[in-house]
C-alpha positions as CSV (number, residue, x, y, z in Angstrom):
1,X,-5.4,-81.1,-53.6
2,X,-6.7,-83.1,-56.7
3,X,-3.7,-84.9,-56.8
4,X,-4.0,-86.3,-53.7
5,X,-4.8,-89.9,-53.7
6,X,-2.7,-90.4,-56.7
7,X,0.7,-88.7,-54.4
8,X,-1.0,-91.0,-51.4
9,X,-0.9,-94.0,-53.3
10,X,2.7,-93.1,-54.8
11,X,3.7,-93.1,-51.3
12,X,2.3,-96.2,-50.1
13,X,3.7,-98.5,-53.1
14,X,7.0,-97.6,-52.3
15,X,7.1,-99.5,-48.5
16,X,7.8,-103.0,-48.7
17,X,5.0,-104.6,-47.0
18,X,6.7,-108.5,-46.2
19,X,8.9,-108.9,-42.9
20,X,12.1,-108.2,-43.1
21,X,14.4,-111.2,-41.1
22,X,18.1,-111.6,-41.9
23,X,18.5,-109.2,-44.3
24,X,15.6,-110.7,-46.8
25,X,11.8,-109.3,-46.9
26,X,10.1,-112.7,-46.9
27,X,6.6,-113.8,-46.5
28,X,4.9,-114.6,-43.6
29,X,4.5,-118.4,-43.1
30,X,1.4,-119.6,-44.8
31,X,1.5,-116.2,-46.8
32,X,-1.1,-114.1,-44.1
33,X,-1.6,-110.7,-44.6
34,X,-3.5,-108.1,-42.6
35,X,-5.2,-104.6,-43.8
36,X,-3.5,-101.2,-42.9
37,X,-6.6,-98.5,-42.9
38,X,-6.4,-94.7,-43.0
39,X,-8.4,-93.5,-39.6
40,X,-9.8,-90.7,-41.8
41,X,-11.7,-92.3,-44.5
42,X,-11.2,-95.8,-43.0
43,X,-10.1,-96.3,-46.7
44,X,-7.2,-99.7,-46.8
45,X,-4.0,-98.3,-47.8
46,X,-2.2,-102.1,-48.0
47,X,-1.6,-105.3,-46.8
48,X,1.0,-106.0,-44.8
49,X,2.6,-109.6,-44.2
50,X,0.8,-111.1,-40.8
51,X,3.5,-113.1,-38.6
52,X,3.3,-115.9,-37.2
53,X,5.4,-117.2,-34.2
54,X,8.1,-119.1,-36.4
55,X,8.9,-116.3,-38.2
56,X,9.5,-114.1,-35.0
57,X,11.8,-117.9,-33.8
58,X,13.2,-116.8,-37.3
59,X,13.5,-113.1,-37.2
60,X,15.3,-114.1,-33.2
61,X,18.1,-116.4,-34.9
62,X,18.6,-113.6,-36.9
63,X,19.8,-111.2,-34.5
64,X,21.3,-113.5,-32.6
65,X,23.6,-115.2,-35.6
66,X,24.6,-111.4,-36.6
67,X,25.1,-110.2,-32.9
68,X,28.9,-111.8,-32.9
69,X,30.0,-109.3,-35.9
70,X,28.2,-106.6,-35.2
71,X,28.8,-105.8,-32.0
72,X,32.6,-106.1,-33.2
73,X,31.9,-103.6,-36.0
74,X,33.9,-100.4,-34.9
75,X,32.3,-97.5,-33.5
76,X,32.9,-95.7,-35.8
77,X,31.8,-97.6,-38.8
78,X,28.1,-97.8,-36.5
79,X,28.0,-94.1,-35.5
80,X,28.2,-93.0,-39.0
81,X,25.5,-95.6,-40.5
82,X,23.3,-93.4,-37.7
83,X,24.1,-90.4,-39.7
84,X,23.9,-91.6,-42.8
85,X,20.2,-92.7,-41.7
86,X,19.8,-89.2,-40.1
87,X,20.2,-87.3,-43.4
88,X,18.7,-89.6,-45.7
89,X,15.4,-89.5,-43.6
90,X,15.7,-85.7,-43.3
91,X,16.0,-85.5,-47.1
92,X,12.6,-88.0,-47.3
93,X,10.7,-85.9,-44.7
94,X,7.8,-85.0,-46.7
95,X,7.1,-88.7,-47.8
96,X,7.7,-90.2,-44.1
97,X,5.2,-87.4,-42.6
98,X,2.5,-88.2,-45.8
99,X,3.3,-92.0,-44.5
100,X,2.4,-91.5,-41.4
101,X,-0.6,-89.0,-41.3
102,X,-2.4,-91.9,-44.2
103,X,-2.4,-94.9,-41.2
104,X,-1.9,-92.7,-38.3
105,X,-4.2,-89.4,-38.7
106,X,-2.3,-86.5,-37.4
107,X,-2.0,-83.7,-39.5
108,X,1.4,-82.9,-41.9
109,X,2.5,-80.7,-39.9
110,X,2.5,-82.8,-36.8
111,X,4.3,-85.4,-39.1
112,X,6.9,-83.4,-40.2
113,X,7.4,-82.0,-36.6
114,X,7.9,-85.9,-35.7
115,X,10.2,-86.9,-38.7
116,X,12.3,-83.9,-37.5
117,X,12.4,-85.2,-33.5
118,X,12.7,-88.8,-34.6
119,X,15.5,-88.0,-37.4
120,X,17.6,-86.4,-33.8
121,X,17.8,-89.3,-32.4
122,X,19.8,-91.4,-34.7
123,X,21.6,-87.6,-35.4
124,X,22.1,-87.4,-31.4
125,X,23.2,-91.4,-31.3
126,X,25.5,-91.8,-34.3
127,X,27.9,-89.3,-31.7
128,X,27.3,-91.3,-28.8
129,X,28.5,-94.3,-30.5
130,X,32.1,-93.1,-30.3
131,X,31.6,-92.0,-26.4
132,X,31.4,-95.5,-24.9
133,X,33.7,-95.7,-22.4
134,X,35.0,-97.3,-19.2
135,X,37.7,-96.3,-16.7
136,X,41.1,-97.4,-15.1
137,X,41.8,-96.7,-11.5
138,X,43.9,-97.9,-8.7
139,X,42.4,-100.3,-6.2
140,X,42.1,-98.3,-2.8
141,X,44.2,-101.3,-1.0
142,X,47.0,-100.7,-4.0
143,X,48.8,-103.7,-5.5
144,X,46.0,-104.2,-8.6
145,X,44.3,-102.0,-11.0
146,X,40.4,-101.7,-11.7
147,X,39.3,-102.3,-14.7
148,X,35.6,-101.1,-16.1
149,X,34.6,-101.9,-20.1
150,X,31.2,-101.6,-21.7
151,X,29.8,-104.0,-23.5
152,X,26.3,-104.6,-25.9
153,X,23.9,-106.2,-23.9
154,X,23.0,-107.6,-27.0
155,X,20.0,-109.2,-29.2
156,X,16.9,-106.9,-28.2
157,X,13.0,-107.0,-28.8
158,X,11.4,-103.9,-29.4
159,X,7.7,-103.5,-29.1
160,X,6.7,-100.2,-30.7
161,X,3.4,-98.1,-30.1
162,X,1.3,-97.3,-32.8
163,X,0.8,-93.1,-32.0
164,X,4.5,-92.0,-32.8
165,X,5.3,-94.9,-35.4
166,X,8.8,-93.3,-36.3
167,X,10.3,-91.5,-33.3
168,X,9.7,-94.6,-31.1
169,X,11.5,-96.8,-33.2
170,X,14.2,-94.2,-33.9
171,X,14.2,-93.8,-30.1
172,X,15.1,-97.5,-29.6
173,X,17.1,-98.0,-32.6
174,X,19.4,-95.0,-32.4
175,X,21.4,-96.4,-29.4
176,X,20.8,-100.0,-30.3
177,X,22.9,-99.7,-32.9
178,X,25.0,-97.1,-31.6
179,X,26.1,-99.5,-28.7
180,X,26.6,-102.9,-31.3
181,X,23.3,-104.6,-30.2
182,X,21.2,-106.6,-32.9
183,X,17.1,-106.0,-33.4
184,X,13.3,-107.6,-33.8
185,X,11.0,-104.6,-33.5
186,X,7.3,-105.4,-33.8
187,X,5.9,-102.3,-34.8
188,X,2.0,-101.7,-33.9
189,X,-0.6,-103.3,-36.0
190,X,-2.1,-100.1,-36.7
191,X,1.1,-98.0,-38.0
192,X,3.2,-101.0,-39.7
193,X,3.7,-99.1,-42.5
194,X,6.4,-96.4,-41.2
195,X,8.3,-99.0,-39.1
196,X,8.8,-101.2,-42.5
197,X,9.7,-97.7,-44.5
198,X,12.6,-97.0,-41.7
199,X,13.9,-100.5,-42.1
200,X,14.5,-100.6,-45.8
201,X,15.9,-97.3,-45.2
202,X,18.4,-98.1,-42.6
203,X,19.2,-101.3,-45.1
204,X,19.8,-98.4,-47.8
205,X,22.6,-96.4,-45.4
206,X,24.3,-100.0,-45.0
207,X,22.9,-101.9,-42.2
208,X,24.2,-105.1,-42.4
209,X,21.9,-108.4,-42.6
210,X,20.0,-109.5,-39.5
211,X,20.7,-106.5,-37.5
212,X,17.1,-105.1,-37.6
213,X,14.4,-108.0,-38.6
214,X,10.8,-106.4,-38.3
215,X,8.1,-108.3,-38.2
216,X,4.8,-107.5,-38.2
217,X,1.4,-109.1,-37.2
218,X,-2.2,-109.0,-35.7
219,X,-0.8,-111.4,-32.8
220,X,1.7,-109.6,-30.8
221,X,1.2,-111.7,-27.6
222,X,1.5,-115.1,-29.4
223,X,4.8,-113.9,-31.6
224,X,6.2,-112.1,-28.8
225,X,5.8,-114.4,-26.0
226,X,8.4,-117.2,-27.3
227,X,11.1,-114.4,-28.4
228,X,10.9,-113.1,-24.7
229,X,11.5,-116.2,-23.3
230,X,13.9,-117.3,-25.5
231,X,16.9,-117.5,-23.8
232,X,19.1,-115.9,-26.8
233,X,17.2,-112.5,-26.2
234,X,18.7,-110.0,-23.4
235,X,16.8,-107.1,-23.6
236,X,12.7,-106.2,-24.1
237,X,12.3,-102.7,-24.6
238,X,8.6,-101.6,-25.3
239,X,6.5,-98.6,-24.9
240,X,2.7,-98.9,-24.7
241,X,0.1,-99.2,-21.7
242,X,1.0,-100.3,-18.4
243,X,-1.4,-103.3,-18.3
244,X,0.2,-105.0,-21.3
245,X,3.9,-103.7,-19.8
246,X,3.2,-105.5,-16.6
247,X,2.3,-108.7,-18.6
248,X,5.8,-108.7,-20.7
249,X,7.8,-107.4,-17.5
250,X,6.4,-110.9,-16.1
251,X,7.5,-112.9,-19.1
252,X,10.8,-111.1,-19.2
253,X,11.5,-112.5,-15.9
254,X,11.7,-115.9,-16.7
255,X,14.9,-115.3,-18.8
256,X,15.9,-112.1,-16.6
257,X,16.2,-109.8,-18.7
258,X,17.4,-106.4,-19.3
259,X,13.9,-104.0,-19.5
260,X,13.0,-100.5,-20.7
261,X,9.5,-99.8,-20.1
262,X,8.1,-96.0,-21.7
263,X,4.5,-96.9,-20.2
264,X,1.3,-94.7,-19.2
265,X,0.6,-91.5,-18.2
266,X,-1.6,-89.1,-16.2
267,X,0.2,-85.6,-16.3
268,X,-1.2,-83.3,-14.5
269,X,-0.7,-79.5,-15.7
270,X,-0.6,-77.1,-12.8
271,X,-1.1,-73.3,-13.3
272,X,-0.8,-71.3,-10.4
273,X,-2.4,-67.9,-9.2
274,X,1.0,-66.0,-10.2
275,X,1.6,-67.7,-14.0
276,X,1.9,-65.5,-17.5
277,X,-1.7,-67.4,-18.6
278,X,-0.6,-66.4,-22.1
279,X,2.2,-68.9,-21.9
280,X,0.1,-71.2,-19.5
281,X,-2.7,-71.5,-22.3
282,X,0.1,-71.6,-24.8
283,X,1.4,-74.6,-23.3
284,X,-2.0,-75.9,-22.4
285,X,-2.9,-76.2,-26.2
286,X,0.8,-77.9,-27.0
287,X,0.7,-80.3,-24.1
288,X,-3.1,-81.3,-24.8
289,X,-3.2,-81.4,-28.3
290,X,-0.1,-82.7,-29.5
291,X,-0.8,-86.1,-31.4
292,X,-4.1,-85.2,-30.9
293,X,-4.1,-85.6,-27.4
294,X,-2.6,-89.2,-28.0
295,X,0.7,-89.4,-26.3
296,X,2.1,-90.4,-23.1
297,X,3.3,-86.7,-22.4
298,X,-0.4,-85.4,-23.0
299,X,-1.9,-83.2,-20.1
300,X,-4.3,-84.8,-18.7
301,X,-5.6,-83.2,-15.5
302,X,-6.2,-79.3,-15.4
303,X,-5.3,-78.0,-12.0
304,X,-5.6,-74.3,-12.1
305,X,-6.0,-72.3,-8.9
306,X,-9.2,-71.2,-8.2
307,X,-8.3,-67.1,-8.6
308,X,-7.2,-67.7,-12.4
309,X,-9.6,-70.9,-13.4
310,X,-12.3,-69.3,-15.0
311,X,-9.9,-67.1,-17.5
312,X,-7.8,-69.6,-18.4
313,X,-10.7,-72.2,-18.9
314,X,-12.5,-69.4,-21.4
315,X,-9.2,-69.0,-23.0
316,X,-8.5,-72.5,-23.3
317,X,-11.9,-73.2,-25.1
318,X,-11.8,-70.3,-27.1
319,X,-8.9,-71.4,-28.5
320,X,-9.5,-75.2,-28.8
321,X,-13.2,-74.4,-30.4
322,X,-10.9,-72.4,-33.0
323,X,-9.3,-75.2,-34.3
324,X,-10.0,-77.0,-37.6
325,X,-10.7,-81.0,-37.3
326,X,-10.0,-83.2,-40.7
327,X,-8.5,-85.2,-42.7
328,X,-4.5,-84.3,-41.8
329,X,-3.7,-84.5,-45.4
330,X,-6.2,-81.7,-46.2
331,X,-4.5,-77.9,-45.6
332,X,-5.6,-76.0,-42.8
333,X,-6.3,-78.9,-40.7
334,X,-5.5,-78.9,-37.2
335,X,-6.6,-82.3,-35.7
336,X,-6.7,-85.9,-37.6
337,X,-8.8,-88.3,-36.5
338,X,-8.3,-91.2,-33.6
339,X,-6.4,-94.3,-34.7
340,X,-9.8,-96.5,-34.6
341,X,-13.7,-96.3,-33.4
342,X,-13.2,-98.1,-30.0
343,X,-10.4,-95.4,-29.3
344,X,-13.0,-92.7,-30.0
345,X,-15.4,-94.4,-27.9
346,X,-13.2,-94.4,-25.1
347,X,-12.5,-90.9,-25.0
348,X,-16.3,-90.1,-25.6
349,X,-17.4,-92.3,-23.0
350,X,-14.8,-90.5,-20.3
351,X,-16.7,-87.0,-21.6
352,X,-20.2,-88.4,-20.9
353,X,-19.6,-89.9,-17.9
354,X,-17.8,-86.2,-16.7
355,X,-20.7,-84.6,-17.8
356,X,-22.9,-87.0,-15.9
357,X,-21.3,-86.4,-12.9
358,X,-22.0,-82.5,-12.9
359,X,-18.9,-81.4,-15.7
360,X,-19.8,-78.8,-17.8
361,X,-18.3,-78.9,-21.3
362,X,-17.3,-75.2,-22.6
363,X,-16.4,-76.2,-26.4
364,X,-16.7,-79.6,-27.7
365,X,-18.0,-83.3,-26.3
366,X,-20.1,-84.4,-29.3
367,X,-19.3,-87.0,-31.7
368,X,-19.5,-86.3,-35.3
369,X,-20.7,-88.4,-38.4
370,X,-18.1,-90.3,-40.0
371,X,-16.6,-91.5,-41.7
372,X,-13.5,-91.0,-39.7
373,X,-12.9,-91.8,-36.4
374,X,-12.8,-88.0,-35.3
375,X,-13.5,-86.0,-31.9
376,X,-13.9,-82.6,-31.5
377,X,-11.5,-80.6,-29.3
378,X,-13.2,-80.4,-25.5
379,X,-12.5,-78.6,-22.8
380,X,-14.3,-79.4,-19.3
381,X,-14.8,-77.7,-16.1
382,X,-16.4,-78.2,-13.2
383,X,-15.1,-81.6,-13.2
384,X,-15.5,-83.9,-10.1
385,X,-12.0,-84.9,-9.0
386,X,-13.4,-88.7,-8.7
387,X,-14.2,-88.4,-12.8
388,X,-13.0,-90.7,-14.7
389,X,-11.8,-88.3,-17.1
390,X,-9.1,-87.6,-13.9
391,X,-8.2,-91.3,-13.4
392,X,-7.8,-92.9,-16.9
393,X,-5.3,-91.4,-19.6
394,X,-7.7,-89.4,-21.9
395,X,-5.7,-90.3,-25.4
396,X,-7.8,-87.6,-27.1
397,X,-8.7,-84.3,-27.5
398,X,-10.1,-83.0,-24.2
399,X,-9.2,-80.4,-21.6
400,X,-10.9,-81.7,-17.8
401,X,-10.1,-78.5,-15.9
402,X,-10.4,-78.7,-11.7
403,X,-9.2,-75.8,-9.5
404,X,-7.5,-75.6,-6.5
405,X,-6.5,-73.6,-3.7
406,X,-2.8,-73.4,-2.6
407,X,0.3,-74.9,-3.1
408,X,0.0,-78.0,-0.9
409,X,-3.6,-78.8,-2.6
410,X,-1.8,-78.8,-5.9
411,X,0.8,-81.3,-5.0
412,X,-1.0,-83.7,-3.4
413,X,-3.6,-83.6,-6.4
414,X,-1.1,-84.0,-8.7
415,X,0.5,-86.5,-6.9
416,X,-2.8,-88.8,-6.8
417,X,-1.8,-91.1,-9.3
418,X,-0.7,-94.6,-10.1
419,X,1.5,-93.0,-12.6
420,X,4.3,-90.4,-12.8
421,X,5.5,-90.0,-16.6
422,X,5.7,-86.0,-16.8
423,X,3.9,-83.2,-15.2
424,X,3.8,-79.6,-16.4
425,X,4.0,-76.5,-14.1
426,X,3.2,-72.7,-14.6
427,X,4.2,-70.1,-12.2
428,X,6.5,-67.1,-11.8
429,X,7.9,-67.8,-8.9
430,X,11.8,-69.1,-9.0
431,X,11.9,-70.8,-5.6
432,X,8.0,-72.5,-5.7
433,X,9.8,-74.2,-9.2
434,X,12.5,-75.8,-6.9
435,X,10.1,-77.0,-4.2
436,X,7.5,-78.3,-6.8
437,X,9.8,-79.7,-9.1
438,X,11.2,-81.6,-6.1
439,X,7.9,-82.8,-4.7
440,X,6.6,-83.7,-7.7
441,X,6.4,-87.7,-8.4
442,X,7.4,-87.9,-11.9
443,X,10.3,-88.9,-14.1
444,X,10.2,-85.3,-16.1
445,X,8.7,-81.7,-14.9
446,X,7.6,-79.1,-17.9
447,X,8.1,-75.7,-16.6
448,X,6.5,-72.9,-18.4
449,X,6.5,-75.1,-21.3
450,X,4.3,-77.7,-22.7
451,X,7.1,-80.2,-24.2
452,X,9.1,-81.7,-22.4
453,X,10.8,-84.4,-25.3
454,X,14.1,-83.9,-26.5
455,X,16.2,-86.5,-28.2
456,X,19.2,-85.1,-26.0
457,X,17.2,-85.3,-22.7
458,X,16.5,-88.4,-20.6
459,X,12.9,-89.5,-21.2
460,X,11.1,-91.9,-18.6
461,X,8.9,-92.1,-15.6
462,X,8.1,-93.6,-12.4
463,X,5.9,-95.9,-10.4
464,X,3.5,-96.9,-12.6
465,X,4.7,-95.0,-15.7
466,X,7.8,-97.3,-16.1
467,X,11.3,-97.5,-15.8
468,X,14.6,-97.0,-17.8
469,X,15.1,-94.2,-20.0
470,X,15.4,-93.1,-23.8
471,X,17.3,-90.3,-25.0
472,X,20.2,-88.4,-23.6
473,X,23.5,-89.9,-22.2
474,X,21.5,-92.4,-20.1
475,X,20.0,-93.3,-23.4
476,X,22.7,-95.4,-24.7
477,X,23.6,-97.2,-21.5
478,X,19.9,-99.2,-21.7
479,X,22.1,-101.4,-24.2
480,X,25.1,-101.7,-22.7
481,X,26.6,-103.8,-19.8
482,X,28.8,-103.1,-17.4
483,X,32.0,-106.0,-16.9
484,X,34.8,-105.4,-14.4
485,X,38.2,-106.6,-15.0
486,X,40.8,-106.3,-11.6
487,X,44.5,-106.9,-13.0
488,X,47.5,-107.3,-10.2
489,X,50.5,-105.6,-11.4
């Protein structure tokens, strides 16, 4: 499109690009700024104001000064500020989705797919806000009367990841302000851009002052660390990896507080001898290649039984090597770029050392010339199980395929991991999805699919993958406390 750049930068200019704390976009102190790059042409799109740790001590007094009055704003009044956001976003798809392809990299299509998920949760939340409820019973003894209410937990840091830059915050958001609790989010350094275009959106619908600051910044740990131990904060939510989680879940001690941590993954995707591989490689290419490969929820370790492996393998690279890689802005693109060289250099270095090891790469495993911080789609077979490719979270583009021999190989395979975010499961068989599902050690199972996220589902894992969950009913009670009131007659 010759218009492009022009509609790019037409897009750009309208986010503000100062923090936003108590209802004012302000500078940073001493006026720092940091650069916001496309990952496809590694062109800067803006500057964004750079934080420092007074103005998160600032953005923090402003939560906690409007916490009082908003968490005594009616439900009502909240839930329908949620659905004012909700269809003002969908009506602004196309310019969210253009946002977040330019400092992200996944394709348009991808984009709108996320505006769409990330517009359902503050659709899904804006009805839960009017569902918070406790009960009234009679004590078992008799003679007094139990008494449960819910209440915000109340001002709340969230730390948001840079490879879904608008359904993560809307994730957090949604039932933050659904349940009356008050916000800093510190949206990732790479994707600022979106997280500042939802805020001055949600001021639009009516948010009142200094219940969402944002600040942004190149030093998370150094504005973060004196919110979370502030003792005016209850509640760190963050998703990201599981080294820096177990850092802030050690900080968050101090004050003890609440925590919601969306962390690593390593999701295996099992196809057995008895699957429809039309809907196993169907799966395979939306669990692998969604975001690129770069999301929690991407498969990560092929385990395909030994009597279907080659087929499914040839299929799988056929139609990986198919796809188109570019600039996600460009029609009939199907894979952006990584967010950044080192990321690329990670994956590539996880291919090479595969290969190394006696993997054989089907389509793929080269890197191109740039500029752009793309990888090809690549699917590997053959692969040791002690690869690295089978220990680390891939965050790309590639397909490590192993095989296996029956049931109780699978599990344990699949089990042999630090983490347990999602696996994905193909097979025919009603009763083996009952014993797998049960055996498996994860916080979500994919059967016959390869998505598993829905804003009205619970999303979260185990062990090493984290704790808490976002979305669904369970969503909303991340932000809420419990208090018990006994009454004698």
């Amino acid at each position: 499109m010759t218009d492009r750049p022009d509609h790019d930068e037409t897009v750009v200019e309208k986010v503000p690009t100062r923090l936003l704390i108590g209802g004012a976009w302000v500078d940073a102190t001493g006026g720092g700024t940091f650069e916001v790059t496309n990952p496809a042409d590694e062109r800067v799109l803006a500057r964004v104001a750079d934080a420092t740790p007074a103005d998160g001590e600032r953005a923090l007094a402003a939560a906690a000064d409007a916490q009082r009055e908003w968490r005594a704003t009616e439900p009502r009044a909240r839930g329908e500020v949620l659905r004012s956001a909700f269809e003002l976003l969908t009506e602004r798809a196309d310019d969210f989705a253009r946002l977040m392809t330019l400092e992200m990299g996944k394709t348009l299509a991808e984009a709108r797919g996320e505006v769409t998920y990330g517009a359902e949760f503050f659709r899904w939340f804006s009805e839960e806000a009017v569902r918070i409820h406790g009960r009234y019973s009679e004590a078992p003894s008799g003679g007094t009367r139990l008494i449960t209410m819910k209440a915000p937990v109340g001002p709340t840091l969230m730390i948001t990841p840079w490879n879904f830059p608008l359904a993560m915050g809307t994730r957090k958001i949604g039932p933050a302000i659904a349940a009356g609790c008050t916000m800093v989010v510190k949206p990732a350094g790479e994707t600022p851009l979106t997280m500042l275009a939802l805020a001055a959106l949600l001021e639009e619908v009516g948010l009142p002052a200094g219940v969402l600051n944002v600040v942004t910044t190149t030093d998370s740990g150094g504005v973060c660390e004196p919110i979370i131990r502030d003792p005016r904060l209850r509640k760190l939510t963050f998703t990201g990896s599981t080294g820096v989680g177990k850092v802030l879940v050690g900080q968050a001690s101090e004050q003890l507080l609440r925590v919601s941590m969306e962390l690593g993954g390593n999701a295996p995707f099992v196809v057995f001898e008895d699957a429809d591989l039309d809907a196993a490689v169907d799966g395979a290419m939306l669990a692998k290649m969604r975001n690129i490969g770069e999301a929690c929820t991407s498969a990560n370790r092929f385990l395909v039984h030994e009597s279907v492996a080659e087929e499914f393998s040839r299929r799988l690279a056929e139609r990986m090597g198919a796809l188109t890689v570019g600039d996600g802005t460009e029609a009939g693109v199907d894979v952006g770029p990584l967010i950044t060289e080192k990321a690329r250099a990670g994956v590539h270095e996880l291919v090479d050392e595969a290969v190394t090891t006696g993997a054989r790469a089907l389509v793929g495993g080269a890197v191109p010339e740039g500029p752009g911080w793309f990888y090809p789609p690549t699917v590997l077979v053959d692969v040791p199980a002690s690869a690295g490719v089978f220990r680390e979270e891939i965050f790309g583009p590639v397909a490590p395929v192993s095989t296996f021999r029956d049931e109780e190989e699978a599990l344990r395979r699949a089990n042999d991991t630090e983490y347990g975010l999602v696996a994905y499961v193909f097979t025919r068989d009603h009763a083996r999805v009952l014993r797998v599902s049960e055996a498996l050690e994860f916080g979500m199972v994919g059967v016959n699919t390869g998505i598993v996220s829905n804003p009205a589902a619970p999303f979260g894992g185990v062990k090493h993958s984290g704790f808490g969950r976002e979305g669904g009913f369970e969503g909303i009670e991340e932000y809420l406390e419990t208090k018990y009131v006994g009454s004698a007659l």
